[in-house]
C-alpha positions in Angstrom: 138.1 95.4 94.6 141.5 96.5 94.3 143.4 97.7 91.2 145.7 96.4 89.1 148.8 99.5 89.1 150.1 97.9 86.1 147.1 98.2 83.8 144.7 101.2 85.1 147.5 103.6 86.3 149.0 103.4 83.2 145.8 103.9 81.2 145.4 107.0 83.7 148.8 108.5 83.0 148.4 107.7 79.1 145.2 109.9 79.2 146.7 112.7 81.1 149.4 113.1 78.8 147.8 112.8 75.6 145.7 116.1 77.2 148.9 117.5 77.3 149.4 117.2 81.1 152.5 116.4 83.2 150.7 114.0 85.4 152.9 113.2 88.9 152.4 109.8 90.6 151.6 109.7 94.0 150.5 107.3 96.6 147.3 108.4 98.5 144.4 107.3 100.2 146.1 103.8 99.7 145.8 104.1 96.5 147.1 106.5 93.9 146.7 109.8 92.6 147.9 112.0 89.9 148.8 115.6 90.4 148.7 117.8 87.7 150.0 121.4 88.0 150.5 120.6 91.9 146.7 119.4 92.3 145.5 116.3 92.9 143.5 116.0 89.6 142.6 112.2 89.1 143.2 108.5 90.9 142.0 105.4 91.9 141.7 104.3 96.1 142.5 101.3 98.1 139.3 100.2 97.3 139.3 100.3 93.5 137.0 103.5 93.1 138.3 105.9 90.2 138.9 109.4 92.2 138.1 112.6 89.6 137.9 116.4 90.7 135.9 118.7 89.3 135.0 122.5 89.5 133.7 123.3 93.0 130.7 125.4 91.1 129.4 122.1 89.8 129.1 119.7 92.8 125.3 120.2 93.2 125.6 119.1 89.1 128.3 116.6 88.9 126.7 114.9 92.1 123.6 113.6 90.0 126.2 112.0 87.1 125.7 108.4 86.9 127.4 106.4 89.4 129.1 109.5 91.4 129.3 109.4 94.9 130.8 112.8 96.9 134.6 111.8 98.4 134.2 112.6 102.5 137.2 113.5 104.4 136.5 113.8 107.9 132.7 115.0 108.6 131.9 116.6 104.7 131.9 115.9 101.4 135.1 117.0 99.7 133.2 119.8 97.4 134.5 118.9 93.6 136.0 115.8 94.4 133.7 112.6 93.5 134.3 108.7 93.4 132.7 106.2 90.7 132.3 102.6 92.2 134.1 99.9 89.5 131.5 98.5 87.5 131.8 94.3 87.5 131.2 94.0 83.5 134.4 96.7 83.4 136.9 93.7 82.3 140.2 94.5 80.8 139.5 93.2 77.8 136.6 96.1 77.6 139.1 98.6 79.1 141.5 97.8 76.3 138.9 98.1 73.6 138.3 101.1 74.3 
């Protein structure tokens, strides 16, 4: 399922900055990902799925979160880095509700 740059980046880069973050837009993994401080902090990939990183010292926990699956590169999991799969009754009109 691919994403729509117009509505979820935005949403992505509104979030960021209402944390008080200087989010930076770049194009990765065929997708897009947001750099905050010079690290790759939050995106979405080619295939739709939401990209978030986390603190290293909480894989083991952040891997049993609803939904998360670990983000490979190469042979391993990339260790606090974890990908959420778009859920199918996730419409805009629910995104916008929120």
């Amino acid at each position: 399922m691919a994403h729509d740059p117009s509505f979820f980046e935005q949403r992505i880069a509104e979030a960021l900055k209402a944390q008080g973050a200087k989010p930076e837009h770049k194009k990765m993994f065929g997708g897009v990902a947001f750099m905050v401080n010079g690290h790759m902090s939050v995106g979405i990939t080619n295939k739709g799925d939401f990209m978030a990183r986390f603190d290293k010292a909480r894989h083991a926990e952040s891997s049993k979160w609803p939904g998360a699956k670990p983000m490979t590169f190469g042979k391993g999991d990339m260790k606090g880095f974890f990908l959420w799969m778009p859920m199918p009754w996730r419409t805009r009109r629910r995104w916008r509700s929120g």
